[in-house]
C-alpha positions in Angstrom: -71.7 -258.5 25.6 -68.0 -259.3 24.1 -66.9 -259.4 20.7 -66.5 -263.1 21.2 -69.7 -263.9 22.8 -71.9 -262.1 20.2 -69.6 -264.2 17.3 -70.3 -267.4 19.3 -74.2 -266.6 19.2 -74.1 -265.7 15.8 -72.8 -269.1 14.6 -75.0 -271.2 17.1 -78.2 -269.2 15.8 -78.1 -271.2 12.4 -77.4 -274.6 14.0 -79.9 -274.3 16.5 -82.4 -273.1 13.6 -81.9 -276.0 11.7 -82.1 -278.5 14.6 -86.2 -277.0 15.6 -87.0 -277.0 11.6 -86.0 -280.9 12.0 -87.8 -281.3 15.6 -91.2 -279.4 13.9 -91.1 -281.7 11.2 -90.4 -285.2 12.7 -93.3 -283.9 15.1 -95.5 -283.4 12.2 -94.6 -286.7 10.8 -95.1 -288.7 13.5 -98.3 -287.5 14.0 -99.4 -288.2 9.7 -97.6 -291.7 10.5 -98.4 -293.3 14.2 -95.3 -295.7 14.0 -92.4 -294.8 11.9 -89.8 -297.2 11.5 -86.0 -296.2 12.7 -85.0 -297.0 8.7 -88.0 -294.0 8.1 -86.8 -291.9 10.6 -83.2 -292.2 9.2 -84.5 -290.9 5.6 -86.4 -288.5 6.8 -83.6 -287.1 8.9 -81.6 -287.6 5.6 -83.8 -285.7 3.6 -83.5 -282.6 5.8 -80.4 -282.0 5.8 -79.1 -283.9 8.9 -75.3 -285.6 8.4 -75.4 -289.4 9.3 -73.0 -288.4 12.5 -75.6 -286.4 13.7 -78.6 -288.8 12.7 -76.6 -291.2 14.8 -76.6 -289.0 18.0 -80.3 -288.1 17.3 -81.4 -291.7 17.5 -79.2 -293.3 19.5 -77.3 -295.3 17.0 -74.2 -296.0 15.8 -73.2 -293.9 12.6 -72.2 -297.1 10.5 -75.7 -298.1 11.4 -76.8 -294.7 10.0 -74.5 -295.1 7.3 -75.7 -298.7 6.2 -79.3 -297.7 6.1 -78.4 -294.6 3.8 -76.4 -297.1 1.3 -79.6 -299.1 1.3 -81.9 -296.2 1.4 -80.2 -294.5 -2.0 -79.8 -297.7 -3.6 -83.8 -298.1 -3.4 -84.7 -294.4 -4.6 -82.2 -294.9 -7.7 -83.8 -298.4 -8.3 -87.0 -296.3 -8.5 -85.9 -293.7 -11.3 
């Protein structure tokens, strides 16, 4: 294996780690909660860790969609606290 291919594996292992973690959970979630809304989905994404360009591409939306939710989303937890 090249120089190049074991740097290229390197920094895919951490992405790729990171993208199960979020599949396991949203697995486990969806089981706790039989129908999670998309605005659910999109804070739960949030909360682990997920950018809102790559919530987008995970659900199919657009990321001002994503974007809009998250405004509304953080304006709700700080109402909250």
């Amino acid at each position: 294996m090249s120089k190049y291919q074991l740097d290229q594996e390197v920094t895919q292992t951490p992405s790729t780690d990171r993208l199960l973690r979020v599949i396991i959970a949203l697995l486990l979630r969806q089981k706790e909660e039989q129908a999670v809304s998309l605005k659910r989905q999109i804070e739960i994404l949030d909360d682990l860790g997920m950018r809102p360009v790559e919530i987008a591409e995970t659900l199919g939306r657009t990321p001002t969609y994503v974007s809009k939710e998250l405004v509304g989303i953080r304006k709700h937890k700080k109402r909250e606290n």
